[in-house]
N, C-alpha and C positions, 0 to 999 in steps of 0.2 A: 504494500500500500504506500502511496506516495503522499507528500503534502500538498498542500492546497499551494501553489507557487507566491503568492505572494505574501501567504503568511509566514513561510520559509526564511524568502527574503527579507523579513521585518527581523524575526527571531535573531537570522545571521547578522544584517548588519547595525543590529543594537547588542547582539552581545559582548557584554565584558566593556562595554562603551560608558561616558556619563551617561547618556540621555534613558538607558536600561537601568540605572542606580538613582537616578532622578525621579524617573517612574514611580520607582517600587517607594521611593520615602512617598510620593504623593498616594500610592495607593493604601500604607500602611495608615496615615493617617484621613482618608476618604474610610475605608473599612471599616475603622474604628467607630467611626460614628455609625455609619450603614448597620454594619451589624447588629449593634443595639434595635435599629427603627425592623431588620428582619427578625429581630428575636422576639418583638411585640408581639406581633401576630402568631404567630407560632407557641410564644407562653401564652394566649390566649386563648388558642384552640388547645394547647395540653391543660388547660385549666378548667376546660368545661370533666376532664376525669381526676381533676382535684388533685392535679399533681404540681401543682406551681403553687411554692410559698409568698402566698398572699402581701410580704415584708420582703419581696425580692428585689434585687436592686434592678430589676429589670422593668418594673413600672415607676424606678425613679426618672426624674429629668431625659425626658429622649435624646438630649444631645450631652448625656455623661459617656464617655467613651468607651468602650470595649476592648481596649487593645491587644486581647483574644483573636479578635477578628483580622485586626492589623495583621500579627503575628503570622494568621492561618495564609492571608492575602499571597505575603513575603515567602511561605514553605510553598504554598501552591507556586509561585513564580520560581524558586530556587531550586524545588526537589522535584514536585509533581509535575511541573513542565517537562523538563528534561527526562522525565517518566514516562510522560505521553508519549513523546517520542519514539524513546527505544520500545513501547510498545506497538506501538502502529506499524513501525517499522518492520516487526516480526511476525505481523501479526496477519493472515490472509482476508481478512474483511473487517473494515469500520466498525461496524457492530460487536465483534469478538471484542476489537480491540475495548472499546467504548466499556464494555461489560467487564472486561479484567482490571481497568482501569480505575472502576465506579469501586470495585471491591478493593484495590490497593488503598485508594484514595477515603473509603472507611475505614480501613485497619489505622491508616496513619493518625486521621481524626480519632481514634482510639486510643492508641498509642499521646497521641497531645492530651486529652479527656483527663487519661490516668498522671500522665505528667506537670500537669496544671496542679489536678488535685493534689498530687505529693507534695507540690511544690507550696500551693496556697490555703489549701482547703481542709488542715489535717484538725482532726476534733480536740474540743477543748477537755478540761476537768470530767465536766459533765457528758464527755461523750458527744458534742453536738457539734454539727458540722459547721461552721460558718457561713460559706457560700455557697454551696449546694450538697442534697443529704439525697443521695439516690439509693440509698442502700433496702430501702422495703419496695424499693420494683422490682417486678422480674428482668432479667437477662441483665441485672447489674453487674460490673466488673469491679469488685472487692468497695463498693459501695460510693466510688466516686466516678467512673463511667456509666454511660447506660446507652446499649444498643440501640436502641429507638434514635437518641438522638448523635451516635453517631452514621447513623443509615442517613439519616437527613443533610447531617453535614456533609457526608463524603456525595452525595446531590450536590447540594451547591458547590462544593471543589468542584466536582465535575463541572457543574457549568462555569463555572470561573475559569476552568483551564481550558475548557475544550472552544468555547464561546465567549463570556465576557472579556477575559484577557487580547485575547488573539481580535478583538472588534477593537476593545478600547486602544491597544496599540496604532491599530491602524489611523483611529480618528487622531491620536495624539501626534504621528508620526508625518500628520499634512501641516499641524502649528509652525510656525516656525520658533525654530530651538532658544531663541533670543527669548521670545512672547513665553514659550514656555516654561525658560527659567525660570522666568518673571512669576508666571502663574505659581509653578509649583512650590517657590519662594515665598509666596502670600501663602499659599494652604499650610507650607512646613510649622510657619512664624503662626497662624493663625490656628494651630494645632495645639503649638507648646502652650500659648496662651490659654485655650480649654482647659488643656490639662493642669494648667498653673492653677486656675478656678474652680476648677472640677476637683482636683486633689487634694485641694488647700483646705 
């Protein structure tokens, strides 16, 4: 299976470039906020089976940031791009690939879940989780993942890598590089300031 020719040439001649590392700051910090506004609805609809802590920081302020999502944005461009890749490449029809890919791309969403939670999420005195307590669902992974939602995630990777990336580059890639500095210089500065506000 071959690539689509022109998404090719975006890939090649931005990689290892500024304009490829320019990107990915403006995306880390677009994500971050996005994130948040796709996790409303979604802890909305997992709310009607009472599984969203009603005191979650997910119905705080829509524009507190996520930088979970940043984070995931930056692995999808860094690791799962280049995944895509070598899969297609091997792979004898779009679809196969498309499908091994969706599976990768929720392991790894797994793989972060568990590693967030070790990192941030570990229980206090009383045993209680701080930022999220998946541990009474089924198909928990040791009580700080949970398959459901990494089936969902590893979706949206998918479409981030396979679609929204490979689109947005090309819109980005008609700006010229001057304007674009510019822009992504306003969103970098206007990112730190949220977080200065939002953290503080």
């Amino acid at each position: 299976m071959t690539y689509r020719p022109a998404e090719k040439s975006i890939r090649a001649s931005l990689k290892g470039t500024w304009p490829i590392w320019r990107n990915m700051a403006v995306y880390f910090c677009v994500y971050s906020v996005v994130g948040h506004w796709l996790e409303i609805p979604y802890c909305l609809f997992m709310d009607l089976f009472g599984i969203v802590d009603p005191d979650s920081l997910v119905w705080d302020d829509p524009f507190y940031p996520f930088c979970v999502y940043g984070v995931g944005a930056t692995v999808c461009t860094i690791i799962l791009l280049p995944l895509k890749d070598y899969i297609v490449a091997r792979c004898p029809s779009r679809k196969l690939a498309l499908a091994i890919f969706f599976a990768a791309a929720a392991g790894a969403c797994l793989v972060m879940e568990l590693a967030m939670g070790f990192m941030l999420n570990q229980p206090n005195a009383a045993g209680e989780y701080p930022l999220w307590d998946n541990s009474n669902l089924p198909l928990n992974i040791l009580g700080q993942a949970w398959l459901v939602n990494d089936l969902a995630l590893g979706a949206v990777a998918t479409l981030y890598t396979w679609a929204v990336y490979p689109a947005t580059e090309r819109l980005l890639a008609r700006v010229p590089r001057r304007a674009m500095d510019v822009i992504a210089a306003v969103i970098v500065v206007g990112f730190i300031a949220l977080c200065a506000v939002k953290f503080s």
